[in-house]
C-alpha positions in Angstrom: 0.0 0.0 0.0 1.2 3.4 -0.5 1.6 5.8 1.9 -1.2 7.8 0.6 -3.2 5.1 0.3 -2.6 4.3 3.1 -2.9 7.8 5.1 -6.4 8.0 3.5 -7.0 4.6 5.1 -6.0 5.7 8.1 -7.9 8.8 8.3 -11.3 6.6 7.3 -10.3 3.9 10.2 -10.1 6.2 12.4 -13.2 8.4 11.8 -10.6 12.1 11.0 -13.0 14.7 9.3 -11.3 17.1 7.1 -10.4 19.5 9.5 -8.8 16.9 12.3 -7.2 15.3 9.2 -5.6 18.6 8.3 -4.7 19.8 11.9 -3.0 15.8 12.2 -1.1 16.8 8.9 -0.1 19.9 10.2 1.4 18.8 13.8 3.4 16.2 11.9 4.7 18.1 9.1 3.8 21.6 9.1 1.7 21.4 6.0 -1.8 21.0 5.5 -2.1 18.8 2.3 -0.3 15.3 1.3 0.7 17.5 -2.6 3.1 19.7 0.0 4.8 16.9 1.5 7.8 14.8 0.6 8.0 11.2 0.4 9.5 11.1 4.2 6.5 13.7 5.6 4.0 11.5 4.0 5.5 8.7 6.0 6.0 10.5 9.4 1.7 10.8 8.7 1.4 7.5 8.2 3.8 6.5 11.2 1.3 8.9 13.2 -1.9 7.1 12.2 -0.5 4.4 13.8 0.8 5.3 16.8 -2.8 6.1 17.2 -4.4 3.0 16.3 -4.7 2.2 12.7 -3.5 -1.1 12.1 -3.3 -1.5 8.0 -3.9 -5.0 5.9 -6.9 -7.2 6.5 -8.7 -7.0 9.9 -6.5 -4.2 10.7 -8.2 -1.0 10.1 -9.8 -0.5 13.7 -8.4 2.5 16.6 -7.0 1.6 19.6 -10.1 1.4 22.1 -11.3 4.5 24.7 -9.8 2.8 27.6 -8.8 4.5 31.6 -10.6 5.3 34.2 -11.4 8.4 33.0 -12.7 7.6 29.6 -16.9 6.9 30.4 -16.7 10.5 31.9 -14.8 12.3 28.6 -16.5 10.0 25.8 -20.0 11.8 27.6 -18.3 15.2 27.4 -17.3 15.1 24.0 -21.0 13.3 22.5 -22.1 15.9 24.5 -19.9 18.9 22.3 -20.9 17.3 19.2 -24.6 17.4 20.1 -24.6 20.9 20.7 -22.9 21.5 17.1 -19.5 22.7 18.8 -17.6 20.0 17.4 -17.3 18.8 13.5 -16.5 14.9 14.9 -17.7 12.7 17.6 -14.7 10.2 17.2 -13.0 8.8 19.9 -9.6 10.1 17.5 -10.6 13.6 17.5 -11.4 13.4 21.3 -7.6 12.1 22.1 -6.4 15.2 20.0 -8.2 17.5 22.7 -6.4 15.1 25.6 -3.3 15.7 23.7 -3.9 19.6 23.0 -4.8 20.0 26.8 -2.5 17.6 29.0 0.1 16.6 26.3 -0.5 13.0 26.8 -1.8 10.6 23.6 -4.3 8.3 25.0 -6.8 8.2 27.7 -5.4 5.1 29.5 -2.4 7.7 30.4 -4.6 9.7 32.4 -3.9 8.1 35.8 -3.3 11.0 37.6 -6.6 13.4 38.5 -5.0 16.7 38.2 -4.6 15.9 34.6 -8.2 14.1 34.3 -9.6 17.1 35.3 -7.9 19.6 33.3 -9.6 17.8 30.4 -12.6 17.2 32.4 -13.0 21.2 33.3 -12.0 22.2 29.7 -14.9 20.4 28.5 -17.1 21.4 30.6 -16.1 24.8 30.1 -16.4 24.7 26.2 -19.7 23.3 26.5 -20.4 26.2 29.0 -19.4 28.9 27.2 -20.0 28.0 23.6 -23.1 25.5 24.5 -25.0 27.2 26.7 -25.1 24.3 29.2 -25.9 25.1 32.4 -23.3 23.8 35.3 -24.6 25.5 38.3 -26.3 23.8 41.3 -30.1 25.0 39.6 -31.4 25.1 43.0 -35.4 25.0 43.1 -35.4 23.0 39.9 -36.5 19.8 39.2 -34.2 16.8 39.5 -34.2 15.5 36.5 -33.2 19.4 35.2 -30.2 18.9 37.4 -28.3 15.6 36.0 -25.8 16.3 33.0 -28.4 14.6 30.4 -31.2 17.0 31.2 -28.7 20.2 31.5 -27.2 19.3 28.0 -30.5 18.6 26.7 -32.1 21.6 27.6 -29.1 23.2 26.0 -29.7 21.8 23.0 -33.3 22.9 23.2 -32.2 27.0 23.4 -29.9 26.5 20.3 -32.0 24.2 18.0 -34.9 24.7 15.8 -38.0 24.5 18.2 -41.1 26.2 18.9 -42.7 26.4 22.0 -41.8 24.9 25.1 -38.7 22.3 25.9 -40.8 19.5 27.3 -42.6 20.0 23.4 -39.4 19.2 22.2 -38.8 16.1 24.2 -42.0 15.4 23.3 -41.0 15.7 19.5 -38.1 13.3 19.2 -38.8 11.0 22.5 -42.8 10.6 21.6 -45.1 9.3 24.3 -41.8 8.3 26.6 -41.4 11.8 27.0 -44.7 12.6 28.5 -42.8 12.3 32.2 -39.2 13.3 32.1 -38.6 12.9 35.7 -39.0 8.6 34.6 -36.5 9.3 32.0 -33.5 6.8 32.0 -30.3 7.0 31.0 -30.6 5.7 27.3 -33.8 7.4 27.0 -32.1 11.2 27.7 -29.4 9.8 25.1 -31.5 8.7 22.7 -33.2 12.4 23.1 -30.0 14.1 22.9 -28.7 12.4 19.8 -32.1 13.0 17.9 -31.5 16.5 19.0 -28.1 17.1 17.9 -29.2 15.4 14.7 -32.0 18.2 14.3 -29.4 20.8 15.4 -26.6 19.6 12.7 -29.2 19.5 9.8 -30.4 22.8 11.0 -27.1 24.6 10.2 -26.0 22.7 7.4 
């Protein structure tokens, strides 16, 4: 395979949009696009895409698993970014470029250490904050099910998405009859809600 093949393979295996596949081209060899690159750049990429999990040849093509203590928590985080339309890819690759970009460290399994989980942790949280609208504070007076993360990022999602009228409407919209009691809500149940929202959200602006 060549190495443009097989950086292109790469890329698909492990779920790079254009603009994480550009930044990843960029940190290795200072250029944005493979026509800029010599043959020994072109391999440097390629040597990258496997250092983060793409395994080439038959059977080969999957990333390296979320794995750590940590990971449950940050995987929530960062469906949670690309629900609200802050982030162009939900992939667990694009997620370890934040962990890298924030702690310097390339894989969640290295984050053993809490100071560093929660410098990721807060910087997600702040993100989704700031350029989310979610709502982190103790929301005393409010119902209980408006206090968990699921029904603060979905009532997020509500204020920047395409809906008339009221949010429990909305639930109503994408969660049918199941939504008629959010406080009896489960876990999957607020997912399924939030990924039919940022669905409705992405198509929304395009």
């Amino acid at each position: 395979m060549s190495s443009v093949k097989a950086i292109y393979a790469g890329c698909r295996a492990l779920g790079l949009d254009e603009e994480t596949r550009r930044d990843l081209y960029e940190r290795v060899t200072a250029r944005r696009r493979l026509r800029e690159m010599s043959p020994r750049d072109k391999q440097a990429v390629v040597d990258e895409l496997r250092r983060l999990g793409f395994r080439p040849g038959p059977g080969g093509s999957g990333a390296r698993r979320l794995d750590g203590p940590y990971a449950p928590k940050l995987r929530a985080l960062w469906i949670a970014a690309w629900n609200l339309g802050l982030t162009r890819s939900r992939t667990d690759a694009a997620l370890l470029a934040f962990v890298k970009r924030q702690t310097g460290l390339d894989h969640t399994r290295f984050l053993r250490e809490q100071a560093d989980a929660m410098r990721v942790i807060e910087g997600l949280k702040a993100w989704l904050a700031r350029d989310g609208g979610v709502d982190w504070s103790p929301l005393n007076g409010c119902a209980a099910w408006m206090r968990t993360p699921e029904g603060r990022v979905a009532f997020a999602q509500f204020r920047r998405g395409p809906w008339q009228g009221c949010f429990l409407e909305a639930l109503r919209e994408v969660l049918g009859d199941a939504a008629a009691d959010p406080a009896r809500l489960d876990k999957p149940e607020w997912h399924d809600a939030m990924n039919a929202m940022g669905a409705a959200i992405r198509a929304a602006r395009g």
